[in-house]
N, C-alpha and C positions, 0 to 999 in steps of 0.2 A: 674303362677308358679314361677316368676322370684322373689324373693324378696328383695328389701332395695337397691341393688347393680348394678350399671350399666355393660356391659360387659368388658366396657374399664377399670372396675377393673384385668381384667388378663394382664393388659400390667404393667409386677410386675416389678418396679425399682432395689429392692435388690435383691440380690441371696447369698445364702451360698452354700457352698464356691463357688466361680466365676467357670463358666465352669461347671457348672449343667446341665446336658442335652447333652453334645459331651461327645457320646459312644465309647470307646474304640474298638479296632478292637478284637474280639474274641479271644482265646487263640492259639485255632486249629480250621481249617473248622472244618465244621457238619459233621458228619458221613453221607456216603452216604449208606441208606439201601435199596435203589433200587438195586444198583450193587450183591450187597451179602444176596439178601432174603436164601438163602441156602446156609449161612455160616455154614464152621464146622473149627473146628480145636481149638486154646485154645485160654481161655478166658486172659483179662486183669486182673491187682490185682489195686480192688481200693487203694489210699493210707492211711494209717494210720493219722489220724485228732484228734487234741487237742477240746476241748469243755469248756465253761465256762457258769456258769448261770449269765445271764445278771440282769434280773431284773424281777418284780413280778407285776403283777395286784392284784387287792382284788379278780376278782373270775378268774373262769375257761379264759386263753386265747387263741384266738377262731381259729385265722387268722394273716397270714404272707405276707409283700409282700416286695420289694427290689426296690429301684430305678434303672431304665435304665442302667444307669452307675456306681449302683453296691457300690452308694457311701453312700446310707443311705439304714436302711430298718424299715419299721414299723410295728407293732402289733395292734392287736385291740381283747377287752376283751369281756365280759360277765357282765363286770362293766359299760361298755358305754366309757370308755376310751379307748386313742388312744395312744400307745408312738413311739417315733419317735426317733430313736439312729443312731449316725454320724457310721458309721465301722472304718474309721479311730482311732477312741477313744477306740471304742470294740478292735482292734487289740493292741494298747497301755493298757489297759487295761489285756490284758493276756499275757503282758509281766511279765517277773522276778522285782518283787519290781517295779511297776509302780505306776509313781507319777506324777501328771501332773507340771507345771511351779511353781504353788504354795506349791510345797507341798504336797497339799492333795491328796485324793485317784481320781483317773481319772473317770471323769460318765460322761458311754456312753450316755445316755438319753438327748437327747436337747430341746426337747418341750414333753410336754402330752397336750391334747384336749381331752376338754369334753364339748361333745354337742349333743350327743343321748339318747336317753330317754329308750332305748332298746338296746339288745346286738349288738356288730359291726359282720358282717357276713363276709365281705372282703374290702380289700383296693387295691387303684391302686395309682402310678403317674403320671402326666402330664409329655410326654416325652421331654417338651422344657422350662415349668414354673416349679417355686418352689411351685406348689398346690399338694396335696396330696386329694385324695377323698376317703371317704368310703360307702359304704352299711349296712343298718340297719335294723333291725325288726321295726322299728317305721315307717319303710315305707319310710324313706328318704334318698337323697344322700348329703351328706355332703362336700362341697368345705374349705380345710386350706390350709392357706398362712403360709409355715412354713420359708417364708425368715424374719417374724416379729417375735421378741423375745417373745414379752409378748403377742401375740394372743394364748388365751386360745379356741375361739369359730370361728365356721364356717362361713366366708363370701359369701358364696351364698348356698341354697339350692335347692336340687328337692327335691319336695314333690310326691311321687308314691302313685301308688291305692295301692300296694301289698307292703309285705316282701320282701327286696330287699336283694337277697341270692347272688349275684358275681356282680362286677364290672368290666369293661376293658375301657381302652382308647383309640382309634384308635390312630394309630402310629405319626398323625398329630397331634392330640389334639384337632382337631377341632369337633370331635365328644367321645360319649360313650356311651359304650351298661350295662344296665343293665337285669340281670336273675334274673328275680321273681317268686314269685308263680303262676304266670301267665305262661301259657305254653310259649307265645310266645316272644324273647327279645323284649326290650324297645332300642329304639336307641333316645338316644337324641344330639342335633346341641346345642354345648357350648354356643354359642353364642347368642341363640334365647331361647333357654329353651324347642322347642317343642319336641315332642315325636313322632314318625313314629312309628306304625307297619308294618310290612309286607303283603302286599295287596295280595298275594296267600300263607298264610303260609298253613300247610297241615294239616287237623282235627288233632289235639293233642286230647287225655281224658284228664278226669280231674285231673290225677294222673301226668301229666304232668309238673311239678315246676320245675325249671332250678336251678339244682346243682352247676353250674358254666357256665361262658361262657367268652371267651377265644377270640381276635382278633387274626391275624397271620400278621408277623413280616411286612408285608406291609401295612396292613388292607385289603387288595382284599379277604379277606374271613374270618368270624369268625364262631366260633364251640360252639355245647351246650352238655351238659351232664344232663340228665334229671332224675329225679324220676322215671318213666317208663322205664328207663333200654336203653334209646335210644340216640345215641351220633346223632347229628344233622348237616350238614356242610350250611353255607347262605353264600351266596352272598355279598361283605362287601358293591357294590354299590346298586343293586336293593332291597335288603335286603330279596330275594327271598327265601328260602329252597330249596339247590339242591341236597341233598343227604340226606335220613335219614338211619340209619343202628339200623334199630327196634333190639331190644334182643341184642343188642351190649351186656348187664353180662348180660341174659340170663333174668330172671324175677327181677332179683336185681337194685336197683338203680344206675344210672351213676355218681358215685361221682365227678368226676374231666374230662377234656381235655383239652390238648392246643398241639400246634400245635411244629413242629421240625421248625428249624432257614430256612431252606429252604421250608417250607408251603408244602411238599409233604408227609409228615406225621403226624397224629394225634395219640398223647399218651392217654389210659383213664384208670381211675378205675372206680372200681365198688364193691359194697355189695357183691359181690357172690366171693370175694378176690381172684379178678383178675386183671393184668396189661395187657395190649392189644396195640399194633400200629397198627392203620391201615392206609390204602393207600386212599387216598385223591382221588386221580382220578378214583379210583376204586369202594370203599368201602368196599376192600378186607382185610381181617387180614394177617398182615405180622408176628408180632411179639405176644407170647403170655410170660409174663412174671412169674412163678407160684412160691407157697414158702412160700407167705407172706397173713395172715390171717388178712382180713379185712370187718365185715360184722354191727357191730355198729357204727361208727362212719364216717361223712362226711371228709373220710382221702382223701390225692390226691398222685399220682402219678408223681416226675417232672424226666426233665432231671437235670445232673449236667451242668455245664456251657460248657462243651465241647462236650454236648452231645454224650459220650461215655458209660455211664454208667446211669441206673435207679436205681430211690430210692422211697420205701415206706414204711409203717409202720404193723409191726406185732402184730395185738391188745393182742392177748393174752399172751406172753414174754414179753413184752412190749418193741419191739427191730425197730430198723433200718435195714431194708434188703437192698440190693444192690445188680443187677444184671450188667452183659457185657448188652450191651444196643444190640449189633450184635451176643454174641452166643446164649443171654438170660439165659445164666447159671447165677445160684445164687456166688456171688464171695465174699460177707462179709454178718456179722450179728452182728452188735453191740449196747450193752445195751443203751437204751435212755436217761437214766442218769435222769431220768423225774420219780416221785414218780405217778406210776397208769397210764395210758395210753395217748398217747400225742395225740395230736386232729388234727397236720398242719406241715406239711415238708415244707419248698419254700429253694430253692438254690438259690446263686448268679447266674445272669446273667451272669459276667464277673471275675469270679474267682472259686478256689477250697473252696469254704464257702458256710456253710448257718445254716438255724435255725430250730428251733422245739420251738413248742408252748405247755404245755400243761392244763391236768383236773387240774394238780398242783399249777396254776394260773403261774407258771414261763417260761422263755422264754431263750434258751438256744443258744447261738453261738458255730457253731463247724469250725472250718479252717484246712487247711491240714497241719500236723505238718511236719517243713522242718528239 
């Protein structure tokens, strides 16, 4: 599986910029929805956000994801490309008359990769190196070293049986799970290349392909979101299945999960255009989020970075919805700015930012206007 590259290739010399991988401390704790499952009273007002179109792929862009620290984020297309933009540059960029040192006009883009043969499905990063990985239709997992200027191609690859639909990192880095079309995740050990299944997973059908799947902020548990409509919770060491919540949207597919900062909750969507939290320890629904119509496209559900507030996508207006993440009242609806329907929401980790991908082939930044 391993190819060309020894592992002592991750002990990466350069880093852009220094201090890549030390996480800032949140904005505000997590919202605790334990305390208040029977909250009433009023909701927050999300705040008003500036938006800029960043940049374009040749086809549809598919997939968003954000470094750790909030400091880069990247895209991946339906072209087989990868772009990788500093935010730093993007927030210089949607300045009045921004110009970088020379003069010229500031681009945010600092690398593109191309090295899939198939469209990109999703991207992760390593929470402590400058690697960036993706997932492909071509069945592969792709490793870039984006601290090297001129690396256009992948320095290690997994090669998988299946279409490789979600990626995650364990919070170490010393592992990653892949969600295929194979009902059940793939975990592979960085270091070795091997692959583990789950030695008790639980009869999945065939209709079982993983939408996404998702570690939680320690790695002691990751979650799946399946084609059969079933949010799934495993074990991040035995790699057991200890929860599944069958009909989670009902007969609709489970587009998205990932888990709240404090791993006591699981956010999901689904085709039957629903937002849902449920309780970890339970399998119980706490939160049902409604409003926002979603039954074509593999859209997701995230929190914003202070987990106060949900966001997803309304295919037919072709709108941004936003909910109080604790009344679950609907609190904003604003146009996508996206020609036709946008395909991937991801918020910053560590700030009031984030992007949208869309059928438009463009890729948009929005930030909270101060």
């Amino acid at each position: 599986m391993l190819r060309g590259v020894p592992s002592s290739a991750f002990d990466l010399g350069t880093s852009i910029p220094s201090g890549y991988g030390s996480i800032p401390a949140p904005r505000t704790a997590a919202v605790d929805f334990g305390a208040v499952q029977e909250t009433k009273g009023s909701s927050k007002s999300f705040p008003k956000h500036e938006t800029r179109h960043l940049s374009e792929h040749k086809n549809i862009a598919r997939c968003a994801r954000f470094s750790p620290d909030g400091k880069f984020v990247a895209t991946g297309s339906s072209d087989t490309s990868i772009k990788l933009f500093e935010v730093a540059k993007i927030k210089q960029m949607m300045l009045p008359d921004a110009r970088d040192a020379r003069d010229g006009p500031v681009r945010p883009v600092i690398r593109t990769f191309y090295d899939h043969l198939q469209p990109i499905n999703d991207l992760d990063f390593h929470p402590q190196n400058t690697v960036l990985i993706s997932g492909s239709k071509d069945n592969t997992i792709k490793f870039f070293d984006f601290s090297k200027m001129t690396a256009k191609r992948a320095f290690r690859v997994i090669q998988d049986t299946h279409n490789v639909r979600s990626v995650s990192f364990h919070p170490s880095g010393d592992f990653l799970l892949a969600g295929t079309d194979h009902p059940i995740p793939h975990l592979y050990d960085i270091n070795t290349f091997q692959c583990y299944l789950s030695a008790n997973a639980p009869e999945i059908n065939d209709n079982g392909a993983i939408n996404q799947v998702r570690y939680s902020a320690t790695g002691g548990m990751y979650v799946t979101a399946s084609k059969d409509g079933t949010i799934r919770l495993w074990d991040g060491v035995t790699a057991n299945c200890v929860r599944s919540i069958a009909g989670a949207h009902g007969t609709a597919e489970a587009t998205s999960a990932n888990f709240t900062k404090d791993q006591r909750f699981v956010l999901s969507s689904g085709k039957d255009s629903t937002v849902k939290l449920w309780e970890v320890g339970t399998g119980k629904l706490v939160k049902q989020y409604l409003g926002a119509t979603h039954t074509q496209l593999r859209c997701q559900a995230v929190f914003n970075d202070t987990e106060e507030f949900v966001l997803s996508i309304d295919e037919p207006t072709n709108e941004i919805v936003i909910w109080d993440a604790l009344t679950a009242e609907k609190v904003a609806k604003w146009p996508s700015n996206h020609i036709g329907a946008f395909r991937w929401l991801e918020h910053s980790p560590t700030e009031a930012a984030y992007v949208t991908c869309g059928t438009d082939r463009s890729i948009r930044f929005w930030k909270e206007s101060l």
